[in-house]
N, C-alpha and C positions, 0 to 999 in steps of 0.2 A: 557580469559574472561568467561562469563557466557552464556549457554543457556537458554531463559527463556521460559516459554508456552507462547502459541499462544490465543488471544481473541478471542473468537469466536462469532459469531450472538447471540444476545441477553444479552451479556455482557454490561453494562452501558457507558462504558467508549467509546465504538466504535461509539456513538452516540453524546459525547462531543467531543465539539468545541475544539483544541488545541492550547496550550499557546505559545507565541511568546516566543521566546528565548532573554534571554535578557545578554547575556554571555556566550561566551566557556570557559567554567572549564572543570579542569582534569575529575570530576564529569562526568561529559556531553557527555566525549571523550569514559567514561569508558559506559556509555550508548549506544552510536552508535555502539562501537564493540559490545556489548551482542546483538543488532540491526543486524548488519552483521553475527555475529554468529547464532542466532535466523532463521535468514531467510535462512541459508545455508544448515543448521538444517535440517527443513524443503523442503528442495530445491525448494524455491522462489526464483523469478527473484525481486520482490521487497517489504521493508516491513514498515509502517509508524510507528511512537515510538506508536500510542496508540495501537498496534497489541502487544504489549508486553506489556503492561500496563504503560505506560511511557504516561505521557498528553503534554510533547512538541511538538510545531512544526518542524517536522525535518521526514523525510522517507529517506530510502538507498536506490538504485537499483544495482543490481549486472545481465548483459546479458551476464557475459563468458560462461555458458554453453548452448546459444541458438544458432541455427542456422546462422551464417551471424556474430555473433558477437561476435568472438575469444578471439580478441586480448581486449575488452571490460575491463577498471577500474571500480573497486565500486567504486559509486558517492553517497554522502551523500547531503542530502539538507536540510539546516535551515534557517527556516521560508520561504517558498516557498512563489512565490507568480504569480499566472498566468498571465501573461502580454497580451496574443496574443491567438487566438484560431485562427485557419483558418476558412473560411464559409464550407469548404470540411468537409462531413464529412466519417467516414468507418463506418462498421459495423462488429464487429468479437468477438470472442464466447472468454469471460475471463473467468478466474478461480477468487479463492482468498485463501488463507492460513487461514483467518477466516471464510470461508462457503467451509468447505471442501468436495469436491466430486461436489459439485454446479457449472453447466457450464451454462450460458445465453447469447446470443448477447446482446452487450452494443455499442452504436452509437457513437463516441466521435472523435472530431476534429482529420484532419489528421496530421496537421502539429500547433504548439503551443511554444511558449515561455514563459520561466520562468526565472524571479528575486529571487535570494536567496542569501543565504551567506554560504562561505563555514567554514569545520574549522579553519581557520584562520582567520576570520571575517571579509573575502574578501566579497565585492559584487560582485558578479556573475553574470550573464547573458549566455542563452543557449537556442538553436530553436534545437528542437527536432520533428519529423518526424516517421510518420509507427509505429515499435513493441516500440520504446524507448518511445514515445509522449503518447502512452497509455500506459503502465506503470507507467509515469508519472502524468498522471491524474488521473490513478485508485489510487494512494499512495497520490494523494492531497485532492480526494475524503473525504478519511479516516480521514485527518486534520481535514473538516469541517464536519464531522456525516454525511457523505454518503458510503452508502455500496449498490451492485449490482443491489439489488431488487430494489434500489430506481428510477436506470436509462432505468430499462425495462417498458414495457407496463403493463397496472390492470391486462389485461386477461396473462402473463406472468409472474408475481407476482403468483398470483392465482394455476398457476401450479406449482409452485415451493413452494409452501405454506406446503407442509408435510416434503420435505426434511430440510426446515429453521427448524420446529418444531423440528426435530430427531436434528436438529444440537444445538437448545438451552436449549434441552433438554439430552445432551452427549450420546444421542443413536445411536455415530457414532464409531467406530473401525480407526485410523487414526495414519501411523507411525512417530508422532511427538506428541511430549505430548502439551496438551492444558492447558484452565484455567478449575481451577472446577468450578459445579455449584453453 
C-alpha cells in the first residue's frame, strides 16, 4: 500500500467534520491500509482517515508496540460512534502525529464504549478502558474537528500557542514526512 503525509495543525481538513461511510469498497479497504501503513510510518499508536487527508469516518489503532499490550490486533473503526463515557475521569499527557513534538494533559473518561462497524459491515460494539479508551477518543476527536488544544485549559492553550505556530507554519524538523503548506 501507500504511505501518505501526515496533516498537521492548521490543515483545513482536521477541523471538518467526517463523513459517514456508507459502503466498504475495495476502495475503502485500499484506504485503511495506507491508514495502517501511515501510522506505522510514523510510529503511532493511532490514526483517524482525516490525518491522511482522507474525510471518512473511520480511525485505526495499532498498541503492539506499547507496554502491556503485545499480543494487541490493529482494530479499524467505521463510523465510530461513542455510546458510554464513564463519570471517572484521568488526566495524562498525549501526543499526536499532527502537532508533532506537542505534549499536553488532556482529561478524558476512563472507561468508554463505542458502536462501529467493522470491515465487514459488522456492527460492533466494545468497552474500552486506560491507554486503549483514550486512544480511542483522541481518534474520535479527529472525526468531529477536535484536536488537543481544544481539550486543555485558555491558560494552557496560551503556552503552547508558538509551538502550534512553528507546526502550521512547517518550522518543525520531523522523521515522517507531512502535508505542505
Amino acid at each position: 500500500m501507500a504511505i501518505k503525509p501526515i496533516t498537521v495543525y492548521g490543515d483545513k481538513i482536521l477541523r471538518q467534520k467526517a463523513q459517514p461511510v456508507k459502503k466498504v469498497t475495495d476502495g475503502l479497504i485500499v484506504k485503511i491500509k495506507n491508514m495502517l501503513d501511515s501510522m506505522h510510518n510514523a510510529n503511532g499508536v493511532g490514526l483517524a482517515a482525516n490525518q491522511i487527508g482522507y474525510s471518512e469516518s473511520i480511525f485505526v489503532v495499532d498498541l503492539n508496540g506499547v507496554e502491556g499490550y503485545k499480543d494487541f490486533k490493529p482494530m479499524v473503526f467505521i463510523n465510530p460512534e461513542i455510546v458510554l463515557e464513564s463519570d471517572e475521569q484521568v488526566i495524562y499527557e498525549e501526543g499526536c502525529l499532527s502537532l508533532p513534538y506537542l505534549r499536553a494533559d488532556v482529561e478524558r473518561a476512563e472507561i468508554i464504549k463505542v458502536k462501529y462497524i467493522d470491515t465487514d459491515e459488522n456492527e460492533k460494539e466494545i468497552e474500552a478502558d486506560e491507554f486503549l479508551a483514550r486512544v480511542m477518543l483522541h481518534e474520535y476527536d479527529h472525526l468531529i474537528g477536535k484536536m488537543i488544544p481544544d481539550r486543555v485549559a485558555t491558560d494552557v492553550k496560551k503556552k503552547l500557542q508558538s509551538e502550534l505556530t512553528k507546526i502550521m507554519n512547517r518550522e518543525i524538523e520531523i522523521d515522517y514526512e507531512i502535508t505542505e503548506k
